[in-house]
N, C-alpha and C positions, 0 to 999 in steps of 0.2 A: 829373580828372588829365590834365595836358598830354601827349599822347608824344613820345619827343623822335625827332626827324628824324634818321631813317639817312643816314649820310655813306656816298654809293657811293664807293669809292677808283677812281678812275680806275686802269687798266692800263698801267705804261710801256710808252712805241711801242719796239718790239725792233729792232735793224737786220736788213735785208733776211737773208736766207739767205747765208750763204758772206762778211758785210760782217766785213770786221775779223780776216779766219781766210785763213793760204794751208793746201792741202791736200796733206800729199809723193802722191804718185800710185802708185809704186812701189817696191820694194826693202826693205831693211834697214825703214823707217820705213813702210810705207804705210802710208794712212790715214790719219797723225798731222795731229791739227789745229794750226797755232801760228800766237797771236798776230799781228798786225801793227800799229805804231805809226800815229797818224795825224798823216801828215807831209805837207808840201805836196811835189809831186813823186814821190814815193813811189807806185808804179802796181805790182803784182803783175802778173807774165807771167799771162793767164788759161790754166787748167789746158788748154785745145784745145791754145794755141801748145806750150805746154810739154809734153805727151805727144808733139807731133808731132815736135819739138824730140830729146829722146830717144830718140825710134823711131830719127831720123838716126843719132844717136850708139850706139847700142847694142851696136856691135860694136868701140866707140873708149871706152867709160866708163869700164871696168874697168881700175885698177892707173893710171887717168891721174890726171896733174898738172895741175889746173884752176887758174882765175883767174877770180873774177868781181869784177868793177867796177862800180860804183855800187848796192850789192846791193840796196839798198833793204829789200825786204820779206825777204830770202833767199830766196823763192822759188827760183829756178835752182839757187842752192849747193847748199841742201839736199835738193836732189830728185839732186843728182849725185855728192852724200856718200852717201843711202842707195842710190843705183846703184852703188855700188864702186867709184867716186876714190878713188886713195892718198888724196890730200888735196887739199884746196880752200881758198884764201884770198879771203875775201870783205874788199873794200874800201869802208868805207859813209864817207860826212865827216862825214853828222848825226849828233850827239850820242844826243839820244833814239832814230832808228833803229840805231844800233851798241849801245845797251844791249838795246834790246829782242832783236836777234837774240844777243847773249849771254846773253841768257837763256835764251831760244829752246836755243842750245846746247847749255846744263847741263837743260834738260825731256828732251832726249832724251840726254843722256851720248854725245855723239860725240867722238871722240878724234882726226877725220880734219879736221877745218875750224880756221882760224884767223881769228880776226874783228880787224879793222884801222878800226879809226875815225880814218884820215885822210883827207885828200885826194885821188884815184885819180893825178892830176898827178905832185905828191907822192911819193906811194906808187912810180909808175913810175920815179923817179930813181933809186929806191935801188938798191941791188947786187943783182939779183937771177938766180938764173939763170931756163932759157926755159921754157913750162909744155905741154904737151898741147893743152890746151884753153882761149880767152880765151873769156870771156862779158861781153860789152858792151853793155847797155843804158843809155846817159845819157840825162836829161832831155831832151825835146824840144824840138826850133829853138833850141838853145844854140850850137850850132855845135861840138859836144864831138865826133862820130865823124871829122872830119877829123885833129884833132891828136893825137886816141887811136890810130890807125892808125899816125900818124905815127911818133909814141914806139916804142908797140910793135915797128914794121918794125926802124925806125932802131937800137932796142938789139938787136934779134933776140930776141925776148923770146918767140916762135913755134918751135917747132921743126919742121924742116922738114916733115914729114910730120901737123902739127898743123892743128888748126879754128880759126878765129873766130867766133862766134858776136852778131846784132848784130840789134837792133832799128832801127828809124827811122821817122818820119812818113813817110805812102806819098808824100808832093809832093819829100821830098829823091829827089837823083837822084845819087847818087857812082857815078863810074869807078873800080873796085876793079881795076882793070890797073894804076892808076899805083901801086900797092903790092905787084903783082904775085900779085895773089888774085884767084881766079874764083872763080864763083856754083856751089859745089856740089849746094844745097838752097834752095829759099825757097817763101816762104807768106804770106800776105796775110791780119790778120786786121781788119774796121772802117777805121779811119784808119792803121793803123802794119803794114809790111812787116819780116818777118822774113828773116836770109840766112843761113847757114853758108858760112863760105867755108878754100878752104885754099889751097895757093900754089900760083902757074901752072907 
């Protein structure tokens, strides 16, 4: 009598630790794991930048009117929804990353974030009034933090005593005088430099 040959099943390869998941760090939500779509462009703040990121803010989060732009993964939003922003509007254009982070939304029942699947462009024409806090991280060497600044200044879309907050590849080099923002906070993590900036 023949035996018949065991099929070993191979094991699927798992992604790395931490691949496909941002982590809130703090507040309301810590711990919570959610999702992230896999989008081209689409880069989560790593948890360093962003704990250091709110350490700055910490005594600015509460009861503030935030704005993140280009959310991508929501990471920043929702780490400054479960810090106690009134509220937060995150601005994604991708399709599939705008459904994911409304998903993302209704996993944890937050009542404080509004999710915007348009354009950030777009989005800044509209009537809006000025918020606490802008969170800016576009795509890199697109040339997106020059005209973003712009907009923003231009409509007043800052309020006086408010943050910008803004990543870049560490080789750009912007004069943030000509918008009349100084470098409050910054940090350097790899290739891309972080600023908090507020007005001169």
């Amino acid at each position: 009598m023949m035996k018949k040959k065991r099929t070993i099943k191979q094991k699927s390869k798992q992604p790395p630790k931490g691949s496909g998941f941002i982590r809130i760090i703090a507040g309301q939500w810590r711990g919570r794991k959610l999702p992230v779509v896999s989008v081209q462009e689409v880069r989560p703040t790593p948890n360093r930048v962003r704990e250091t990121l709110f350490n700055w803010l910490q005594a600015h989060i509460h009861q503030a009117r935030c704005l993140d732009l280009f959310a991508g993964s929501g990471a920043i939003g929702f780490e400054a929804a479960s810090r106690g922003a009134e509220h937060v509007v995150m601005v994604e254009k991708h399709h599939k990353a705008a459904q994911q982070l409304r998903q993302n939304l209704k996993t944890i029942n937050a009542d404080n974030i509004s999710i915007k699947n348009t354009d950030a462009y777009h989005y800044l024409e509209s009537k809006l009034e000025p918020f606490n806090i802008i969170f800016l991280d576009p795509p890199f060497r697109k040339g997106h933090l020059n005209k973003m600044l712009d907009q923003i200044i231009s409509k007043q879309l800052l309020f006086k005593d408010g943050f910008i907050y803004l990543e870049q590849e560490a080789e750009n080099h912007l004069n943030f005088l000509q918008w009349n923002l100084n470098i409050y906070k910054q940090t350097r993590a790899g290739q891309s430099e972080a600023f908090l900036l507020c007005y001169d």
